[in-house]
C-alpha positions as CSV (number, residue, x, y, z in Angstrom):
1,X,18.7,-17.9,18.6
2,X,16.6,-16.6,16.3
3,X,17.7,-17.9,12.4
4,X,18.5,-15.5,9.8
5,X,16.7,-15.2,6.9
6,X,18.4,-16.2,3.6
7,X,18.3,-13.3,0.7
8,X,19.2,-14.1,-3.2
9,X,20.9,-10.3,-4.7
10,X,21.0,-10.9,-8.6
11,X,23.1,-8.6,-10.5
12,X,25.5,-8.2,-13.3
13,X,27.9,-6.1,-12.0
14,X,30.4,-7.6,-9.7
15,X,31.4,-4.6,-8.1
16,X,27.2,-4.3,-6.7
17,X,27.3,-7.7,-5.5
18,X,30.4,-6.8,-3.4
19,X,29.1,-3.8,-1.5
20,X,25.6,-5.6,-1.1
21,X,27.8,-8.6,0.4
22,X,30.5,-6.3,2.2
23,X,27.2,-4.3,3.8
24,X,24.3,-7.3,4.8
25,X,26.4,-10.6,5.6
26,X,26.3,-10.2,9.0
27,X,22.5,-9.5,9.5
28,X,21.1,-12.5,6.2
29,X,22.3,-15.3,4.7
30,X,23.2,-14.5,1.4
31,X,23.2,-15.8,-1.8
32,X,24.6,-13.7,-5.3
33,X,24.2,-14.5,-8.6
34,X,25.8,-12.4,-11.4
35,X,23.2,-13.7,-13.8
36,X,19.3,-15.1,-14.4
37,X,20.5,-18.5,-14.5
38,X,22.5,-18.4,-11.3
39,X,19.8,-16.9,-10.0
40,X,17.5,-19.7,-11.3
41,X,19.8,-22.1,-10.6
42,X,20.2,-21.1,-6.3
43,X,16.4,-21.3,-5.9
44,X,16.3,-24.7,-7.2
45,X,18.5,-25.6,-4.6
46,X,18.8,-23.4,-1.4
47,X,15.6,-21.7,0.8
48,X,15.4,-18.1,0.0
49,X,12.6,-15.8,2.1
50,X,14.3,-12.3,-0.2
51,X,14.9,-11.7,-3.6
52,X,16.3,-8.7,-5.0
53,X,17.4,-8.2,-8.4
54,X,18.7,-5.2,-10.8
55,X,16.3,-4.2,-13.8
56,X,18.9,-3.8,-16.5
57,X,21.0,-6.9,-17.1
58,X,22.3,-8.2,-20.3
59,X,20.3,-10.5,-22.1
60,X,17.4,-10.2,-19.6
61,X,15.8,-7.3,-17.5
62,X,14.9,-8.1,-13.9
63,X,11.4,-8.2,-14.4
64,X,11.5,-11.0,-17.1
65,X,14.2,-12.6,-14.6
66,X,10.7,-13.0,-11.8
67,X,9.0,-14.6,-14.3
68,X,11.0,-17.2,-14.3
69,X,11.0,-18.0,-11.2
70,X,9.5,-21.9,-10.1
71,X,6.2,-22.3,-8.7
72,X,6.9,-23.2,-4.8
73,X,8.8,-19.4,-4.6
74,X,5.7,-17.5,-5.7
75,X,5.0,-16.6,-2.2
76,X,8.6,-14.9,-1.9
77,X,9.0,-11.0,-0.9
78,X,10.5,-9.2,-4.1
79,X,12.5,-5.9,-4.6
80,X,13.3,-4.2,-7.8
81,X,16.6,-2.3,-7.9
82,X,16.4,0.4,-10.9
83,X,18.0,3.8,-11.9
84,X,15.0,4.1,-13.4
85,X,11.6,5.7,-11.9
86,X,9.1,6.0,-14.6
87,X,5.2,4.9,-13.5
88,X,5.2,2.7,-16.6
89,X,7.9,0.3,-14.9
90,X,6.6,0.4,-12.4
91,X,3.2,-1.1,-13.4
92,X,4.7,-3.4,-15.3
93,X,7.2,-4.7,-12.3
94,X,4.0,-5.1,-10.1
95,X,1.9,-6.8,-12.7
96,X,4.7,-9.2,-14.2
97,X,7.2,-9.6,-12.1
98,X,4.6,-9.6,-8.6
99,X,7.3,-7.4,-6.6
100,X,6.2,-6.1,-3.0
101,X,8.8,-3.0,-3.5
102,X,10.7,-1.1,-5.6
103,X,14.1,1.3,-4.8
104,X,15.9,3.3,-7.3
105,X,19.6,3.1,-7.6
106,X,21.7,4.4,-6.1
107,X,20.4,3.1,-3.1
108,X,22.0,3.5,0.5
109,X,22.3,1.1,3.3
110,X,19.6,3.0,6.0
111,X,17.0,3.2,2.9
112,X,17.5,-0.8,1.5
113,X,18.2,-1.8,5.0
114,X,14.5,-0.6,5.9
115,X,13.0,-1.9,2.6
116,X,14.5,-5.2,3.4
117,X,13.0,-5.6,7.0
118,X,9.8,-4.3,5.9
119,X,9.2,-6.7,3.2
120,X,10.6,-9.4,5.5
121,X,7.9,-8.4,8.5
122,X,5.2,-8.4,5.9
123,X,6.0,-11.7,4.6
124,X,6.5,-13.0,8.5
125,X,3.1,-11.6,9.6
126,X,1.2,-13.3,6.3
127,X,2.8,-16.7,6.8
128,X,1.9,-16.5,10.8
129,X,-1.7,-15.3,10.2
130,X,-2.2,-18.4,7.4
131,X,-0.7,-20.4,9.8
132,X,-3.7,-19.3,12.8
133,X,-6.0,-19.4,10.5
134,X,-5.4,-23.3,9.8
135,X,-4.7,-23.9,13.4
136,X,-8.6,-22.4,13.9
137,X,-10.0,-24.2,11.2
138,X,-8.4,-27.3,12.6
139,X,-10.1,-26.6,15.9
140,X,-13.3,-25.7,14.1
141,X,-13.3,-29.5,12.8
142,X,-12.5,-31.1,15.8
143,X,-15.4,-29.4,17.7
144,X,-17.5,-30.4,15.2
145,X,-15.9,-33.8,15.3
146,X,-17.1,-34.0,19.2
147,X,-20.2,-32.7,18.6
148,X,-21.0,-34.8,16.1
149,X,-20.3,-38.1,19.0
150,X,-22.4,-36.9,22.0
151,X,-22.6,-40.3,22.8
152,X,-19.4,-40.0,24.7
153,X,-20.0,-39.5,28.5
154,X,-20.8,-36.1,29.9
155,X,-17.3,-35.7,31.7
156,X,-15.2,-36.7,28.5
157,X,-17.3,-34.1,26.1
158,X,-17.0,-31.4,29.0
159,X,-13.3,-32.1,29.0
160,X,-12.7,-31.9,25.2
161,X,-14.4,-28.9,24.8
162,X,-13.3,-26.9,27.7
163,X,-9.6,-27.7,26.0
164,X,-10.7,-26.4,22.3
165,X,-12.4,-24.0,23.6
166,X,-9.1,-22.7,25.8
167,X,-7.5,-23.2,22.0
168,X,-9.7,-20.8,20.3
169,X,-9.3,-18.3,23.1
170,X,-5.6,-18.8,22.6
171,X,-5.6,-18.4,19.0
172,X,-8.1,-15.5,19.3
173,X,-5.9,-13.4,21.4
174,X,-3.0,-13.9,19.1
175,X,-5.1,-12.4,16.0
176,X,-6.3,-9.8,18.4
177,X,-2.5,-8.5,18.8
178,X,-1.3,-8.8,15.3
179,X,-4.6,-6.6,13.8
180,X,-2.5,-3.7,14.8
181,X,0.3,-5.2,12.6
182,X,-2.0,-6.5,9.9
183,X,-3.3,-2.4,9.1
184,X,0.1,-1.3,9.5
185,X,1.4,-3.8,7.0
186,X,-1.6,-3.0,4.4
187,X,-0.2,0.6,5.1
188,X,3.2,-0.4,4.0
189,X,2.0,-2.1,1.2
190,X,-0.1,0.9,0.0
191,X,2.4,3.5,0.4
192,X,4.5,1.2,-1.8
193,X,2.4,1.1,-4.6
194,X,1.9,5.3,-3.9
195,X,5.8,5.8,-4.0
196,X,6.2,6.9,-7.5
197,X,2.9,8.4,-7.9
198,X,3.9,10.6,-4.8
199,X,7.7,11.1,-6.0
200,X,6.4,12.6,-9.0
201,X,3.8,14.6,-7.1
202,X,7.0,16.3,-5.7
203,X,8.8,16.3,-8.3
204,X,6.7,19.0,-10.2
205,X,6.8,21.6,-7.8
206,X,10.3,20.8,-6.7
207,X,11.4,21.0,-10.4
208,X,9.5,24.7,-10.6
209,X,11.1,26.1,-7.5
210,X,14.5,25.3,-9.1
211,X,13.5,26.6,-12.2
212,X,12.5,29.8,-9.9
213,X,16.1,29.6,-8.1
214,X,17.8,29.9,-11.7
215,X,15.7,32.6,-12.9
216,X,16.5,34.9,-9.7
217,X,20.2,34.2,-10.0
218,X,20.3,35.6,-13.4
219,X,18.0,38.7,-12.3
220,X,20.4,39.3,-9.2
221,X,23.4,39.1,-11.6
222,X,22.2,41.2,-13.8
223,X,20.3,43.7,-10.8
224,X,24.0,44.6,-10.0
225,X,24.2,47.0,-13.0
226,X,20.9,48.0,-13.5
227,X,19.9,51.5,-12.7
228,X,16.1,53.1,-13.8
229,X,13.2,51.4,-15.6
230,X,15.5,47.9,-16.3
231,X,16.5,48.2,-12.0
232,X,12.6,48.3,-11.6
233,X,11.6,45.5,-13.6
234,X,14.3,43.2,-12.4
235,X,13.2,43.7,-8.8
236,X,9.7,43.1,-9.7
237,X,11.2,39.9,-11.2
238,X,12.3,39.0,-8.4
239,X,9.6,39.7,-6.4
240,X,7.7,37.3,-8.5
241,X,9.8,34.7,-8.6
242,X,10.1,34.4,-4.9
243,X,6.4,34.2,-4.3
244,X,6.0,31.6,-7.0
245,X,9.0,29.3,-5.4
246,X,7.2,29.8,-2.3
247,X,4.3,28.7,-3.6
248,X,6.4,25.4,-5.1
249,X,7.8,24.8,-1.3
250,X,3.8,25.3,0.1
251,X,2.9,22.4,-2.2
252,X,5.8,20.3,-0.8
253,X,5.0,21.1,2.4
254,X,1.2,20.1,1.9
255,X,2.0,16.6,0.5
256,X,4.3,15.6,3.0
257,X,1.8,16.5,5.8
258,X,-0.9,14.4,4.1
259,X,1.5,11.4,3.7
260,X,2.6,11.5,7.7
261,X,-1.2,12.3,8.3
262,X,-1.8,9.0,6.5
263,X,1.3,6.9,7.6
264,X,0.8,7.4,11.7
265,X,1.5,4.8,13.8
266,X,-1.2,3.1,15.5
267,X,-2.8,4.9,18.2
268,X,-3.5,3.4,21.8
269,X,-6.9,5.3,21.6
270,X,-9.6,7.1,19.8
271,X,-8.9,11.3,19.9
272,X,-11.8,14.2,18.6
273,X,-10.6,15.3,15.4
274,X,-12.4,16.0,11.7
275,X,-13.0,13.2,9.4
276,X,-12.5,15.2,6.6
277,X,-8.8,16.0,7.5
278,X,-8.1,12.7,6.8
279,X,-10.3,11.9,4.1
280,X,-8.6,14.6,1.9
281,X,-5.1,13.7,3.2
282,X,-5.8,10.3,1.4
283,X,-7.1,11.8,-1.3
284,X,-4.2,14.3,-1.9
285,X,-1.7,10.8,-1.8
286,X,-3.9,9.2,-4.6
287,X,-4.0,12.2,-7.0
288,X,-0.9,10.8,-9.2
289,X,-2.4,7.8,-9.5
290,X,-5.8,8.8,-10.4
291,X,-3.9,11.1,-13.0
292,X,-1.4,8.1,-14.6
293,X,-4.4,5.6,-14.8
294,X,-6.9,8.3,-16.3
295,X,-9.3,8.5,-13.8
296,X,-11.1,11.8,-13.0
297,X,-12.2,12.0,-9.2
298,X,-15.5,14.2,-7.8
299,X,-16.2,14.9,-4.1
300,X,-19.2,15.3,-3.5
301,X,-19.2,17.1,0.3
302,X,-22.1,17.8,2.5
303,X,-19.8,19.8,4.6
304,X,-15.9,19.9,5.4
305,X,-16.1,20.0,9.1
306,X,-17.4,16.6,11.1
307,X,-16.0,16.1,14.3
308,X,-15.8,12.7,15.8
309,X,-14.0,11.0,18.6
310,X,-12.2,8.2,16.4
311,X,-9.2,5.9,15.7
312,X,-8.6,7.9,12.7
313,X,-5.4,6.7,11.7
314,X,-6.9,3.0,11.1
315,X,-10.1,5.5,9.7
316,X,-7.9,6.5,6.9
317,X,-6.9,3.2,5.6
318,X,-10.6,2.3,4.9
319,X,-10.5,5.0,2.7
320,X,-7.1,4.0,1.2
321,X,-8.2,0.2,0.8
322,X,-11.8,1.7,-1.2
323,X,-10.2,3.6,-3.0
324,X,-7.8,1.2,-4.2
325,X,-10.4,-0.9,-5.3
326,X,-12.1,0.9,-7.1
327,X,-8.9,2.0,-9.2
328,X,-8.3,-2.0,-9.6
329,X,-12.1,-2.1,-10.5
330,X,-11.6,0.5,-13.7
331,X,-8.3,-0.7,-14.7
332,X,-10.2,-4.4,-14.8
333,X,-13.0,-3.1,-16.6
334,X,-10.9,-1.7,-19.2
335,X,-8.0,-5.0,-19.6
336,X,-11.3,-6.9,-19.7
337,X,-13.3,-5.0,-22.7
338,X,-10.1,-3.5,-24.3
339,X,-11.5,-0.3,-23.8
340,X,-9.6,2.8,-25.2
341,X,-10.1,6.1,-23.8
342,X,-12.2,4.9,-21.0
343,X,-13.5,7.7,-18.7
344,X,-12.7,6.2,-15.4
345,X,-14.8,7.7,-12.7
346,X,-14.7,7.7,-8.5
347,X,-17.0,9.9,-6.9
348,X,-17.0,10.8,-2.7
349,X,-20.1,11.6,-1.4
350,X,-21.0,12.7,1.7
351,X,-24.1,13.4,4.2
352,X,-24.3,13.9,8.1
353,X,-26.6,14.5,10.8
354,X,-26.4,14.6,14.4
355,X,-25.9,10.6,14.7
356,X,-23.0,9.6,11.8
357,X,-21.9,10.4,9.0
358,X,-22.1,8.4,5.7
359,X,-19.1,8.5,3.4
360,X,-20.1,6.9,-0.3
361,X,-17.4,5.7,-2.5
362,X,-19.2,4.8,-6.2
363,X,-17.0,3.9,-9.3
364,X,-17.6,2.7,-12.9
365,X,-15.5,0.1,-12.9
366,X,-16.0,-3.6,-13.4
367,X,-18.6,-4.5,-10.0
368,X,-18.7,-7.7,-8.4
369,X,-20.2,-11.0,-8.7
370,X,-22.4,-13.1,-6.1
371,X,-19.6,-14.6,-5.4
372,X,-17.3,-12.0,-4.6
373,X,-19.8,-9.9,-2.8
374,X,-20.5,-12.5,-0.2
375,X,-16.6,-13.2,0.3
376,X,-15.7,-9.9,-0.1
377,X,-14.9,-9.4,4.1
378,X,-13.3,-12.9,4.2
379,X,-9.9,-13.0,5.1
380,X,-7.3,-13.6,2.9
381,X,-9.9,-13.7,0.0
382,X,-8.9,-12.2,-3.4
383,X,-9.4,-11.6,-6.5
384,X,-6.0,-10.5,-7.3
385,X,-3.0,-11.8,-8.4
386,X,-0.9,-10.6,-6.1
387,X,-1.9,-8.9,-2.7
388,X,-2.6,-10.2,0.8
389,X,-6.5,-10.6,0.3
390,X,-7.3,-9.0,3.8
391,X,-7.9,-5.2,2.9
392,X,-11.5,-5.7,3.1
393,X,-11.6,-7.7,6.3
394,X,-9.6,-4.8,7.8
395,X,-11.8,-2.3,6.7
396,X,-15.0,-4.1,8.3
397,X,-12.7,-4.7,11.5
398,X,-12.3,-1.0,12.1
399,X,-15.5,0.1,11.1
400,X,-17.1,-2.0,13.6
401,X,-14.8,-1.2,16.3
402,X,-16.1,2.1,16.0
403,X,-19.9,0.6,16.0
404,X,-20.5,1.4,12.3
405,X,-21.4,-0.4,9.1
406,X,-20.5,-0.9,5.3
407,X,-23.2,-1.2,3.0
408,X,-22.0,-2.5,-0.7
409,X,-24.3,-1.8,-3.9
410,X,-22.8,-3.5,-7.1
411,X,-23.8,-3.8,-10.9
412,X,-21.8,-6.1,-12.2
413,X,-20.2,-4.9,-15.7
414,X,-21.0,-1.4,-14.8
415,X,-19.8,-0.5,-10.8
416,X,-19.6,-0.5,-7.2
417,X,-21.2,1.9,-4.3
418,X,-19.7,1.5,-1.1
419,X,-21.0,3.1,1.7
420,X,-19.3,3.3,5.5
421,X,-21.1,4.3,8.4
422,X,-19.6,6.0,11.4
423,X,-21.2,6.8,14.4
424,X,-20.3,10.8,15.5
425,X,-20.5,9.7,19.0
């Protein structure tokens, strides 16, 4: 029987802690604190694999709360309750308090519920592909171990290695069948840090139509006893005001079908589509972001239509993963030299023939050193604070699965080019 995890819910209000208890106890282990220091005080003393906390609390906010808490719980998944959903607290949740997700209140059971086993299966998948990774670098040192003593008879050395050898085939097939879960957890992750960006994305046109709604209730109202020229105008009114709400519900429309463009489930095999469907559909998901961190973004298109036969979900999150980056890269750039007013840059170029495409990615940000650029497709290697460190890996995993190549050009101080390579056939 599989044992549950254990989950620490910190807040100040005793009537939260009793509907979070009344709703989860039967699927965690819970712990609740009504303040910091209970909080503080459980971790010191029980295993927790979940923490969630409130933002405002008396005394302390949530975020200064993480802080706080000791060294061997760094590694712990982390959700920020708030009824607030500004990008600035968000930010500042992500850089200080090193959360993995973050749900306004009120929340309900399916949403949390879903939040919580996500964050739970990210942190599951990490700690079993760190845990394969030592048991191949433990088998990489005993091979070298035997080969290191040939003097061993033939039979004995043939035995050994056929046995680490049946090992790493062992331990290759289980990183073969969590890659799938690897990208889809990056793709959690991502669409994590997008959340507000893209609330707000539909918050502006949602906020318009209803702005439209009020405007043709009042025309209606007063359309009831009209009669010549005022009849007229108020019907042309309304005539206006319904094409501009439809016009707020089109833009709705068109960022929800870039996120579910973007957020597909794996797929069992590569289909004939055009690349550029879902290089704009990731695009469309980072506009808020470029917006909020001041960075103006230039595309730079051959063409618009390139058809190729493709796993174009998993295409999609190399461009979300570059992308990424190179926002990280300017925002770096800028801490680093205390730059105000920095004109943060990412252009997307593109050029095809009959044999690939090339899709170039070029910021201004902060570039690489030696160092980074030959680690850069390691796995698990970061520069970050926080995050998984395996973005990059990804990205060369699925563009050589479709036989194609990345190609990095970096100026350290001054930006990065990136260029990936796919095949049209």
């Amino acid at each position: 029987m599989n044992r549950k995890a254990s989950i620490l819910y910190v807040d100040d209000e005793v009537e939260n802690l009793e509907v979070f208890e009344a709703t989860f106890w039967r699927n965690y282990n819970l712990h609740l604190a009504q303040s910091a220091d209970e909080g503080l005080h459980i971790l010191e003393h029980y295993p927790v694999n979940l923490i969630i906390t409130d933002q405002r609390m008396p005394n302390i906010t949530g975020i200064e709360f993480l802080e706080k808490i000791p060294e061997r719980h760094k590694e712990t998944v982390r959700i920020l309750l708030t009824g607030f959903s500004d990008i600035d607290t968000v930010i500042d949740a992500v850089n200080r308090g090193k959360i993995n997700h973050y749900v306004t209140k009120p929340w309900n059971k399916a949403e949390l519920s879903r939040v919580i086993e996500n964050s739970l299966e990210m942190h599951r998948i990490k700690e079993e592909n760190a845990y394969l990774l030592q048991q191949l670098q433990l088998s990489n040192a005993r091979l070298q171990n035997i080969n290191s003593n040939l003097e061993g008879t033939v039979d004995e050395r043939t035995r050994e290695l056929q046995e680490k050898n049946t090992l790493l085939e062992e331990a290759f097939e289980k990183l073969k069948t969590t890659h799938s879960k690897l990208i889809h957890s990056e793709k959690l992750a991502t669409l994590g840090m997008l959340s507000a960006a893209i609330g707000h994305e539909i918050n502006n046109p949602i906020g318009f139509v209803k702005g439209q709604i009020a405007m043709l209730q009042r025309n209606f109202k007063e359309l009831q006893s009209a009669s010549g020229e005022d009849k007229v105008r108020l019907e042309n009114e309304i005539g206006i005001s319904i094409e501009e709400a439809n016009q707020g519900i089109i833009q709705v429309s068109e960022i929800i079908r870039s996120l579910k463009y973007f957020a597909g489930e794996g797929q069992l095999k590569p289909y004939m589509a055009n690349i550029y469907s879902g290089i704009n559909s990731t695009l469309k998901l980072f506009s808020g972001v470029l917006y909020d961190n001041h960075i103006t973004l230039e595309r730079n298109f051959q063409s618009e239509e390139c058809n190729i036969e493709a796993l174009h979900t998993a295409l999609n999150q190399v461009f979300s993963n570059i992308i990424t980056n190179a926002i990280d890269a300017i925002n770096e750039k800028v801490t680093t030299n205390n730059l105000v007013n920095f004109p943060g840059k990412i252009v997307i170029s593109t050029t095809q023939n009959d044999e690939e495409i090339l899709i170039t990615f070029k910021d201004n940000g902060i570039g690489m050193t030696d160092d980074v650029l030959e680690n850069i497709f390691n796995p698990f290697f970061t520069t970050k604070n926080e995050g998984s460190g395996i973005g990059m890996s990804i990205c060369q995993d699925v563009v050589n699965e479709h036989n194609g190549k990345i190609n990095i050009k970096t100026h350290p101080g001054l930006g990065s080019d990136i260029t990936v390579a796919i095949p049209r056939r």
